[in-house]
C-alpha positions as CSV (number, residue, x, y, z in Angstrom):
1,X,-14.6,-125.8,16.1
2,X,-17.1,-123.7,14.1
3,X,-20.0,-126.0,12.7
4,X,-23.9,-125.0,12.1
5,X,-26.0,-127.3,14.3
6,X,-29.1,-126.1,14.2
7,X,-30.4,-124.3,11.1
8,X,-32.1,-121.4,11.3
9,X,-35.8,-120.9,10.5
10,X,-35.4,-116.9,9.4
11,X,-32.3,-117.9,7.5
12,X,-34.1,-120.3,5.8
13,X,-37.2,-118.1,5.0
14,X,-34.9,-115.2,3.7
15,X,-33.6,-117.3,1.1
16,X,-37.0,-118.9,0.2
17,X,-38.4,-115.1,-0.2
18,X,-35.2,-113.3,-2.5
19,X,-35.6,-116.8,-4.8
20,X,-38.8,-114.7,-6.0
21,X,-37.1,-111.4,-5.8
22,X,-33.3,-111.6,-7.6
23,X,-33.2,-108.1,-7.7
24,X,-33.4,-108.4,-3.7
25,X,-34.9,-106.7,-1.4
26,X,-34.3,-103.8,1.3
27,X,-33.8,-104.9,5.4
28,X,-37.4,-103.4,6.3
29,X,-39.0,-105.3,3.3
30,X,-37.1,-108.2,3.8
31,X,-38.3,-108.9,7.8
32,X,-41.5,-107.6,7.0
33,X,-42.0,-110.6,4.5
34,X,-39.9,-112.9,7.1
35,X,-42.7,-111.9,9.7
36,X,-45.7,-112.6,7.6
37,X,-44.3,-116.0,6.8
38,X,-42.9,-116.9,10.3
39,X,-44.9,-114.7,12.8
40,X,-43.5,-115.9,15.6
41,X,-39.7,-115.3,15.0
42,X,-38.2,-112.0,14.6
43,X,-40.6,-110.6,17.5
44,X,-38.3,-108.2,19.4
45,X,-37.9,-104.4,19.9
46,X,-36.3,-104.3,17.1
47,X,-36.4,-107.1,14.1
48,X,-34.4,-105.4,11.6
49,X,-31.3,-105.1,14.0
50,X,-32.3,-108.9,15.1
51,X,-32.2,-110.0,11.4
52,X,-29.2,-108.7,10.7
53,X,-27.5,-110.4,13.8
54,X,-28.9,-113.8,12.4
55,X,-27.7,-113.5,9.2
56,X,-24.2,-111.8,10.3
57,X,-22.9,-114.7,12.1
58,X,-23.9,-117.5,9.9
59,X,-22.1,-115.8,7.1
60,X,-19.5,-114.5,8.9
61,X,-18.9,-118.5,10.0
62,X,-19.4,-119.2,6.8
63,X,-16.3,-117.5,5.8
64,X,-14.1,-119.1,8.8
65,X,-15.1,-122.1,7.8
66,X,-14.0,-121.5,3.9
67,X,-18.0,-121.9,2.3
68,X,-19.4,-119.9,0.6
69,X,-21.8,-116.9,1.9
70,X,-25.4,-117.0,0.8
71,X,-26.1,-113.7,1.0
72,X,-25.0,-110.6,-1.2
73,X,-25.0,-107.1,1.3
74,X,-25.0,-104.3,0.0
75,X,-25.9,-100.8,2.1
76,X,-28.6,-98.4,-0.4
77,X,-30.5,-95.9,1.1
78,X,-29.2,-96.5,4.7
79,X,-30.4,-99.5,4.5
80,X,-29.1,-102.8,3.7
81,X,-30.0,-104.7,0.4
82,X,-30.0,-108.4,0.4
83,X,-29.7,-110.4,-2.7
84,X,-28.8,-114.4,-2.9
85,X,-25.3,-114.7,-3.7
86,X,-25.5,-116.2,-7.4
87,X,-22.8,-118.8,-6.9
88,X,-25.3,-120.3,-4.0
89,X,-28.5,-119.9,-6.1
90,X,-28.4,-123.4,-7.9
């Protein structure tokens, strides 16, 4: 059974950071703003590829489990933009 036990701390500062930017933001902005808030997560070889693993399987249990996402994806400039899904946003 698919549930979310522990939250997640970068998850949680995402959202607290594209509240102030509903445009959204690119991958590489989005960490680096992740990493000035929470300095100690996100510290591997390669954060942006971490990030997106974090945020990837929440959603994607998100839609097993019927909820709605959180996040709006969309890839710009080889990159990935992240917006806060509107329905969520409330």
């Amino acid at each position: 059974m698919y549930s979310f036990s522990k939250p997640s701390v970068v998850e949680d500062t995402a959202i607290e950071i594209l509240k102030n930017h509903p445009d959204g933001l690119l991958s590489n902005e989005l960490v680096e703003k992740i990493k000035e808030k929470q300095p100690t997560k996100l510290t591997g070889v390669n954060p942006i590829k971490s990030f997106y693993s974090i945020i990837y399987r929440r959603e994607r249990k998100r839609e097993i489990l019927k909820i709605p996402t959180l996040f709006v994806i969309a890839p710009q400039n080889r990159k990935l933009l992240y917006k806060l899904n509107e329905e969520q946003k409330s």
